[in-house]
Each structure stands twice: as C-alpha cells, then as structure tokens.
C-alpha positions as CSV (number, residue, x, y, z in Angstrom):
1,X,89.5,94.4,91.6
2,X,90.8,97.1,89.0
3,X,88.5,97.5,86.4
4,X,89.4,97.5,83.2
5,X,87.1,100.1,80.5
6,X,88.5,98.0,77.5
7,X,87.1,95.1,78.0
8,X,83.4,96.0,79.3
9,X,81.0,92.9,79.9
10,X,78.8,93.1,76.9
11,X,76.7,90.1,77.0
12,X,75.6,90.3,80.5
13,X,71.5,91.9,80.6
14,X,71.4,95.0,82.1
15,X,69.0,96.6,84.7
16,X,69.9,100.1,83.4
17,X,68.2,98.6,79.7
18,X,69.7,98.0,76.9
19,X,71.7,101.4,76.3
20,X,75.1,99.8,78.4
21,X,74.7,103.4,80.9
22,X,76.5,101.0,83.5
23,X,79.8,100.7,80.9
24,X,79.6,104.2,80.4
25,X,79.9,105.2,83.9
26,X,83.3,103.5,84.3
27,X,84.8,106.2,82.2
28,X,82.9,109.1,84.9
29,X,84.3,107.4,87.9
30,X,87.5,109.3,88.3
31,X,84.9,112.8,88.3
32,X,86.6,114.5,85.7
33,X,83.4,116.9,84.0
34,X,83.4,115.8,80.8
35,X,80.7,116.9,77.6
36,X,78.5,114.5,75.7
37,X,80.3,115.3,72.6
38,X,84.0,114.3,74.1
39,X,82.2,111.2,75.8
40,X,80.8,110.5,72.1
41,X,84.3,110.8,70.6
42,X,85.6,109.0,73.6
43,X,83.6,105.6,73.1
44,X,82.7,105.8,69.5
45,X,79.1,106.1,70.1
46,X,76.6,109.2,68.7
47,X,76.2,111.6,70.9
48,X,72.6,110.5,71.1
49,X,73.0,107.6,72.6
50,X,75.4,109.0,75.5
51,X,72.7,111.6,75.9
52,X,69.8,108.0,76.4
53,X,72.9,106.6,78.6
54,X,73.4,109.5,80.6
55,X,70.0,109.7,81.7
56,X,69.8,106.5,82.9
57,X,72.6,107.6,85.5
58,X,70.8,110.7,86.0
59,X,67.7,108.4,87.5
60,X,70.4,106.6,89.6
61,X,71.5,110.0,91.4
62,X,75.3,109.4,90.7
63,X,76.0,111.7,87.7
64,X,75.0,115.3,86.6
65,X,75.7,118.1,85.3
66,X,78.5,120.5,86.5
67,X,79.7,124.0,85.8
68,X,80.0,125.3,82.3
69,X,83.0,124.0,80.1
70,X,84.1,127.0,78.1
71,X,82.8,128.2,74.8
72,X,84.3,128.5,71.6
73,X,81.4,129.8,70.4
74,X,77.1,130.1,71.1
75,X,75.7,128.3,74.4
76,X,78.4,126.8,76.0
77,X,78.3,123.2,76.5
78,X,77.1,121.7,79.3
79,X,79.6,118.8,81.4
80,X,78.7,116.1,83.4
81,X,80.6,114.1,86.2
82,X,80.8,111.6,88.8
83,X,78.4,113.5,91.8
84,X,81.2,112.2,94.5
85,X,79.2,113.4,97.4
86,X,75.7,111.8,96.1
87,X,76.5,108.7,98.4
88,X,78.8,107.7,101.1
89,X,80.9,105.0,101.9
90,X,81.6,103.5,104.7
91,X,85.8,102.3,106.2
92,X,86.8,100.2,108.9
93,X,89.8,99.3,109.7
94,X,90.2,96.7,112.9
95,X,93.0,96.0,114.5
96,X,93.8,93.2,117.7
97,X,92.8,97.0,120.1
98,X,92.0,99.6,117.7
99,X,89.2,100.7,115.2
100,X,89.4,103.2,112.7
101,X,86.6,104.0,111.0
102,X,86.0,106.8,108.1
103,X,83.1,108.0,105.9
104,X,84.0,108.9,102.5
105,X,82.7,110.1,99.5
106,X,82.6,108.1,95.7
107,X,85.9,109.1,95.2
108,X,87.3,107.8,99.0
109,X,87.7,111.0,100.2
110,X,87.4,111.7,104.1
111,X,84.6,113.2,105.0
112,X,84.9,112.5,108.6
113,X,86.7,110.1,110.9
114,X,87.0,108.2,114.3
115,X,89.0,106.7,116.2
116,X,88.4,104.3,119.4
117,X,89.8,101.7,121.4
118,X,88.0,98.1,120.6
119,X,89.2,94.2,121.5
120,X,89.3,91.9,118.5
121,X,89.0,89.5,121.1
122,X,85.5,90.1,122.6
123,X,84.0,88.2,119.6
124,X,82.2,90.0,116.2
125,X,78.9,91.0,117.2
126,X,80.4,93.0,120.2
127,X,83.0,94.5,117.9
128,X,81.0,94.8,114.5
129,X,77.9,95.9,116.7
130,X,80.2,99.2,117.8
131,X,80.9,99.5,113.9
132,X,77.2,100.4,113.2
133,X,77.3,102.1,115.9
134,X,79.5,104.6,115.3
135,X,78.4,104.2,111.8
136,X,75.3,106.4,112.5
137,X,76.6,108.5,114.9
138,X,79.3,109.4,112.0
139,X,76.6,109.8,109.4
140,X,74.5,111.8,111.2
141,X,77.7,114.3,111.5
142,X,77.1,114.5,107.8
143,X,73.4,114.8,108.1
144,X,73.5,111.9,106.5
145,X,71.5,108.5,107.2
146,X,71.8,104.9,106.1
147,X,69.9,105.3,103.3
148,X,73.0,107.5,101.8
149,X,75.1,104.6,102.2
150,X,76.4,102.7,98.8
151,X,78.7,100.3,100.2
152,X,81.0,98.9,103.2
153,X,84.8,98.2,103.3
154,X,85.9,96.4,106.5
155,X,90.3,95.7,107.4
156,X,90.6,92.3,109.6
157,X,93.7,91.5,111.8
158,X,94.0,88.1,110.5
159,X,93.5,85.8,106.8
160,X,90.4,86.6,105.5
161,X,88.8,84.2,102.2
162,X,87.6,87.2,100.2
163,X,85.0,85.2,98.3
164,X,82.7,85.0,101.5
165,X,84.5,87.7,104.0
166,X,84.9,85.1,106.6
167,X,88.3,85.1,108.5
168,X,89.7,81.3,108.6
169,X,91.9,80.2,111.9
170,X,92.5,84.2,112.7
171,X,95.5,83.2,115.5
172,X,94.1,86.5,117.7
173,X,90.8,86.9,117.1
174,X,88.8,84.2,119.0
175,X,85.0,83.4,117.9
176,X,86.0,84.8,114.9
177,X,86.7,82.0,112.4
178,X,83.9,81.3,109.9
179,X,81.8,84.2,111.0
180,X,79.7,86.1,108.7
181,X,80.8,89.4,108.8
182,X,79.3,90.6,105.8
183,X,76.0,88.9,106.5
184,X,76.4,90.0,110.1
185,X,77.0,93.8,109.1
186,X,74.5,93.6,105.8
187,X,72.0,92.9,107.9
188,X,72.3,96.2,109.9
189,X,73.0,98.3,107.3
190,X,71.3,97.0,104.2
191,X,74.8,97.7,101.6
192,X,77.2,95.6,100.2
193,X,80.2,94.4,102.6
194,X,83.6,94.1,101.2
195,X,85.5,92.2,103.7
196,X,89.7,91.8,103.8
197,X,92.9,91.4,105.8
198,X,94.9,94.6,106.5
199,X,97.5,93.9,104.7
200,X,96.0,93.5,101.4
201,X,93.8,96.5,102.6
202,X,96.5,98.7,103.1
203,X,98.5,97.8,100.3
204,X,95.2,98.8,97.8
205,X,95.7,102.6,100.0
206,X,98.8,102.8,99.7
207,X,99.5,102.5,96.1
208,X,95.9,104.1,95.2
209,X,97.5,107.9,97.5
210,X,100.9,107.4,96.6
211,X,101.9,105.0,93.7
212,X,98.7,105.3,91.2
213,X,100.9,104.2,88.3
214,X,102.8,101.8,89.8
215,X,101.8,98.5,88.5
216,X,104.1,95.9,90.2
217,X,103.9,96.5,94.0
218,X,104.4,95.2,97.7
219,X,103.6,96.4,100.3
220,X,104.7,94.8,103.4
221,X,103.7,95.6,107.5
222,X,106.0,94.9,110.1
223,X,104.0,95.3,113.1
224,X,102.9,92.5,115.7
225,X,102.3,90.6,112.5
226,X,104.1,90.3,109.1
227,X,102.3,90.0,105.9
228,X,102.7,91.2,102.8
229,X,100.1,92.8,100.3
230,X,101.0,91.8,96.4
231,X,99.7,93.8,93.6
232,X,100.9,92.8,90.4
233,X,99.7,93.7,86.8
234,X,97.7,96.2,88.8
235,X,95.7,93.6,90.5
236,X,95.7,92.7,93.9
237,X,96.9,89.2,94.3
238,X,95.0,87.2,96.8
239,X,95.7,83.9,95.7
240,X,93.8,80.8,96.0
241,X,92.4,80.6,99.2
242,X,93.1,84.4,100.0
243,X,96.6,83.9,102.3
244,X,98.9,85.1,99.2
245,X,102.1,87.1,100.8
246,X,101.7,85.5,104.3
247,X,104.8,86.2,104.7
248,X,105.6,86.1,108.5
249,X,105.7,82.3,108.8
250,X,108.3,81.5,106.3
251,X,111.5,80.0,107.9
252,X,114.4,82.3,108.0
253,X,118.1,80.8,109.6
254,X,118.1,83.3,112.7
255,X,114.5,81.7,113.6
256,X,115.8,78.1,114.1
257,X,114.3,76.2,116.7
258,X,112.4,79.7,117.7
259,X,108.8,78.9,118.8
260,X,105.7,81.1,116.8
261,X,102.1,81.4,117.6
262,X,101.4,79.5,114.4
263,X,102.4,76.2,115.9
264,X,105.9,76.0,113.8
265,X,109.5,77.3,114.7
266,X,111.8,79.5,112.8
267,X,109.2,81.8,111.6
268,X,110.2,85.4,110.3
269,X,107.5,86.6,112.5
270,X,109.0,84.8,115.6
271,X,112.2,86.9,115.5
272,X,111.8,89.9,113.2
273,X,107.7,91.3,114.5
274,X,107.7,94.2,116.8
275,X,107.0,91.9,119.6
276,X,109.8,89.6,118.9
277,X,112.3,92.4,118.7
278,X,110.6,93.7,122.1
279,X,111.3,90.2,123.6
280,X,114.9,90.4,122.7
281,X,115.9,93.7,123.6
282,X,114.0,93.1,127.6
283,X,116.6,90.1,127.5
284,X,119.2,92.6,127.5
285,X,117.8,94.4,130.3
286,X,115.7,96.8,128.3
287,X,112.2,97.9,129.6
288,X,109.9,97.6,126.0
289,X,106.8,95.2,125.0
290,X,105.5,96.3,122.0
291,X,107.1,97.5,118.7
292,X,106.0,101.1,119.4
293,X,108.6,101.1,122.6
294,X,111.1,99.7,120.3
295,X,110.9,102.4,117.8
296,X,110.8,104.8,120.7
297,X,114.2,103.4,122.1
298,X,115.6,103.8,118.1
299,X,114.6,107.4,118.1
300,X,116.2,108.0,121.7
301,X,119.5,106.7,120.1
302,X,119.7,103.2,121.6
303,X,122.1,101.7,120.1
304,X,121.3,98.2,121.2
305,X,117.8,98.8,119.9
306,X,119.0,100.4,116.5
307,X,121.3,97.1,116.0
308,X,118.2,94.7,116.6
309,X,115.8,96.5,114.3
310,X,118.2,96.8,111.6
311,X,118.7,92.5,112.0
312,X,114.6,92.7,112.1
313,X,115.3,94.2,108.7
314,X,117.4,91.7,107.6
315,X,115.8,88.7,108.6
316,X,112.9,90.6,106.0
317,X,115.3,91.1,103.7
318,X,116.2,87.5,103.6
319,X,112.3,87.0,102.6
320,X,111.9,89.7,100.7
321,X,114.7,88.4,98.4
322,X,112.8,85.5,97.1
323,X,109.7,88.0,96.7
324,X,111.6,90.3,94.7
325,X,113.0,87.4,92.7
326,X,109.2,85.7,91.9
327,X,107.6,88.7,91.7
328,X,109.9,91.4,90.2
329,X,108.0,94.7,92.0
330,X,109.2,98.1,91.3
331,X,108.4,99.1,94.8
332,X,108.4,97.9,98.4
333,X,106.7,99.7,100.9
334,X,107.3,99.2,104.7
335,X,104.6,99.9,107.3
336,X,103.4,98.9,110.5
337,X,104.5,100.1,114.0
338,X,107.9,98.7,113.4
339,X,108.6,100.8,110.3
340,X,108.3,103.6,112.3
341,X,111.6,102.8,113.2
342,X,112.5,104.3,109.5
343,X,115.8,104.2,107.8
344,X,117.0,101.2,110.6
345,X,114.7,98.7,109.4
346,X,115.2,100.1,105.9
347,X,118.7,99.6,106.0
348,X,118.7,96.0,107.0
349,X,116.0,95.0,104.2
350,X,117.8,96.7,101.7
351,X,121.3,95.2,102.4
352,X,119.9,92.0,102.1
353,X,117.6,92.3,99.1
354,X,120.2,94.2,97.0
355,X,122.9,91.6,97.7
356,X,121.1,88.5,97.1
357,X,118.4,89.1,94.2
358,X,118.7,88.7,90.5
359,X,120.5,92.1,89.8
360,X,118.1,93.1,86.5
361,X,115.3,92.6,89.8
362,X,116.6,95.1,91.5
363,X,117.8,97.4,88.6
364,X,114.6,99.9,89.0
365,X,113.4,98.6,92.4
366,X,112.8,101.1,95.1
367,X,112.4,100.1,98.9
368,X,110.6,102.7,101.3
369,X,109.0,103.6,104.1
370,X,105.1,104.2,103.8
371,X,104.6,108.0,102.5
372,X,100.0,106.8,103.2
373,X,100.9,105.9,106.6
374,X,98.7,105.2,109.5
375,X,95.9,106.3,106.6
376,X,96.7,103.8,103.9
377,X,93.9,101.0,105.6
378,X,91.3,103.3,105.6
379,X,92.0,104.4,102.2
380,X,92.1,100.5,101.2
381,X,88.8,99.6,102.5
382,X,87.4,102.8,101.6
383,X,88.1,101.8,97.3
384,X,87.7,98.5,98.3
385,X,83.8,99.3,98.7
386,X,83.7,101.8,96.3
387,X,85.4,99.5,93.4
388,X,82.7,97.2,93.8
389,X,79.9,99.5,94.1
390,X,79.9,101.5,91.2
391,X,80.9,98.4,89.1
392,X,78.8,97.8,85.9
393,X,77.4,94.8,87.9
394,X,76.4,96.6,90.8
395,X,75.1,99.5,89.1
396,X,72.6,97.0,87.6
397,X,71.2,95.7,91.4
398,X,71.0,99.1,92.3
399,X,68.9,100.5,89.4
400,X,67.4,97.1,89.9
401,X,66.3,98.3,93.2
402,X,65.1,101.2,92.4
C-alpha cells in the first residue's frame, strides 16, 4: 500500500521504455518542484537521463514544469513537479444510510464534495448506480468529465477481501455479498476501483491528515459497528482474508450470554456499539436509539449516560489491551458516532489499557479522539485510489493506453 522509492521494481518491462520514468515519478508524487540537476543527485543518474525520463512523464500529462527556482547565477533553472490538478480522483465513502462522496486532486485534496442520504440495503447497482451518478454531476462542477478521471476509492460498511473488492457475509448490506463492485463501477466509469471496509479506510485518512510519521497505528470506530484499522510498519494490515482488527466480536466478561447480530454472544459489539449503549440506557427509562442520541444525552450532562459510555470504554479497553500488547502502536485513535462522546469514552479505554498492558507498551502510547474526523474516510479512499494509480505499475497500463 505504501510505496517504498528504495526498493523500485527493476526487472519488471516497462510501457514508459526502458528509461525507468515510472520509478522516477515516485520521488515527484509528494509535488515538491524539484530541478533535473537535484533529481540527478537525488537518484545517482546523469542529468541526461532524468531529462529522457522526464519526458516520458511529460507525454503522460502528470508532470511539468513550474515556476522558476532561484538563480545563483545565468538562466535560472527550470523545476518540475507532480501537476496535482492534471487528473481527478474519485471518493466514496458508504455507510448503512449515508454517502459521501469527494473529488480530489493527485495529491487527495478536496476539490468538491457531496453529501446524500442512500440505503446500503437497497442492493449495489441501486446504490453504486447513484455513485456514478453523482460522479458526473460532481465532475462537471469542475468542468471536468470522465475522461479526467485516474482512479476510484470506494468505503464499504462491512468486511471487504481487498484482492477482488467483493464484500463477504456483510451482516447489513443484503445482496451485497460477492458482488463485483469494482467490475460493477469499472464498467461505468472506465478507471481502476480500489474497494475497502471503512475502517481500514479511515484509518489510511486518518494517519495520512494527522499522524504522517507515525508508523505503528490503530485506529479504532465505535459507531453501530466496532472495528479496528491496523497499520503497522507503515503498512496497512489487512490480513489474510481482509477481516484483520475485527474487533467488535471478540468476547468481553460484561457481554456474557448477550446475544449479537453475528450469531455469537458476549461480543464487544453487543454491549459496547452506539446501539448497544442506546439499548441500555432506554432500559432505564431513557428516550435514545442510536449512538448520536447517546452522545447528545453525554453532552446535556446525563449522568446515567456519561457512566454507560465511559463502561462502553472499558469494555474497549479490555480489547484494546491485548491489541496494544500484540501490536505495540504508538497511537490509538477513536472515531465513530460514539467517540463523539470525547473524553467519556476516552476515559474508560484508557483506564483499562494503561492498567492491564505490558507497561514498556504503553510507555510512549497515546490514546485520542480523532483530530480527521467525519473527513478521515474520504481522505482514506481518496489515497487509497491515488496510491495505486500513480504506482510504477499503473503508470505502465496507462502509458500503455495511450
């Protein structure tokens, strides 16, 4: 997923010839201007080879030249860059009665937004067909057209194998399992189709806007679901069938004997999720169903709502514990609806992770509300697309195209 300019793929034939331009690229993709002469003494090569390499990009449309770097002397020398705005990619984040969709440019900055109201459960063609939808409604905004397109990253409420983008047994998403939704959406809009759960989508947006340079990372939403999104090593950690840091139907004491949706008992989602803490608090007269009422009640001062998010928090701490202890992060980050509920839900994890880890864990370990927000799946799917798309590999199919 991260890729990684020290170890280019030099045996593999390229459609951009034999002068590696796709390799070279990789060091342009964070659109700093650069000159041919610190690119030379950047990779090693003579500068008139970077000069045959940079042409081939030139012919792809993705890199030219930029202002004027300074002169120290003579005709200043010119600098080329990343052209972030040359192409367009597309985001989608879906939820179980949301969709959030976002074009952005190479670099996965908004360029413009939208929000609407969809059902997960009226089936994929429905809800993929108002993706392309809106899809050309948001790039003509832009003046844009499908053409400008480079790539598609698309958020699913449910597990998701990466390797095909299929969701498998999706517990709210009916007609769903086993669907094509790459094929399904590649067909409309001719790009690739990057296709993952939310979790693991927000956790890629969450640590690319607010912890670039943290390598070690979870990210964990507390919502109607619970799942986790592991990055370690700087990777995103999917495991082997794509359901790593399914997290929400792991048996935690308070759960016993608790029925979840899964099928099971005792699950942490069954008794820590926004709904579950909804459930318990309208058993003690309260009027709330979702985990949005909750955190409403919490910021109106409810006591009885403040004590059952903070044991929401605990029950994740008493997760979360064996997390930190497996895979030592240096940060957890908390989001969903339920987070909203802030230093509450905080409170509990943290009581319980700090007490019961390894202490040299928790040393250095920070536990935190989302700073990305509502924001940080959007942002995921956005470099999702855009990780893939200007990858040496997919350089090559796209010069092959052309």
């Amino acid at each position: 997923m991260w890729f990684n300019a020290a170890m280019p793929d030099t045996t593999r034939p390229s459609a951009l010839g034999s002068t590696g331009a796709s390799e070279l690229f990789q060091l342009l993709r964070d659109g700093q201007p650069r000159t041919r002469a610190e690119l030379a003494a950047m990779t090693g090569l003579a500068r008139s080879t970077v000069a045959l390499r940079l042409d081939s990009l030139g012919e792809l449309g993705l890199v030219g030249p930029v202002a004027d770097a300074v002169s120290t002397g003579g005709r200043p020398p010119t600098r080329v860059a990343l052209l972030r705005s040359a192409r367009v990619v597309l985001a989608a984040d879906l939820g179980a009665s949301h969709g959030h969709l976002a074009l952005t440019d190479l670099l996965g900055e908004e360029l413009v937004s939208r929000r609407g109201v969809v059902d997960i459960a009226d089936g994929p063609e429905s809800v993929l067909g108002w993706v392309v939808d809106q899809a050309d409604e948001l790039l003509a905004e832009l003046g844009k057209s499908r053409a400008d397109l480079i790539g598609v990253g698309v958020g699913l409420p449910g597990p998701v194998q990466f390797t095909t983008g299929r969701p498998v047994n999706p517990p709210i998403m009916p007609g769903w399992d086993g669907f094509d939704v790459p094929g399904w959406v590649r067909r409309h809009l001719d790009v690739p189709v990057l296709v993952d759960n939310d979790v693991n989508i927000m956790a890629l947006g969450e640590r690319t806007r607010s912890w670039a340079g943290t390598d070690h990372f979870l990210f964990v939403k507390v919502a109607t679901g619970i799942g986790a999104g592991i990055i370690s090593g700087g990777r995103l950690q999917r495991g082997a069938q794509g359901i790593a840091g399914d997290i929400g139907h792991v048996r935690v004491p308070r759960g016993e004997g608790i029925a979840c949706h899964c099928g099971s008992t005792g699950c942490l989602e069954a008794v820590a999720s926004g709904p579950a803490v909804a459930a318990a608090l309208r058993r003690e007269g309260h009027d709330v169903h979702t985990g949005r009422d909750v955190v409403e009640l919490v910021r109106r001062g409810d006591v009885g709502a403040i004590q059952a998010v903070r044991q929401a928090g605990r029950d994740l701490g008493e997760v979360l514990t064996a997390c930190v202890n497996m895979v030592n992060p240096s940060v957890i980050a908390l989001g969903g609806s339920l987070a909203q509920a802030g230093e509450h839900l905080l409170a509990g994890v943290r009581e319980v992770v700090y007490q019961r880890s390894v202490p040299l864990a928790t040393e250095h370990l920070s536990i935190v509300q989302s700073r990305t927000g509502d924001g940080a799946a959007l942002v995921g799917a956005s470099m999702l697309a855009i990780h893939h798309a200007l990858s040496p590999a997919a350089l090559d199919e796209l010069a092959a195209a052309g």
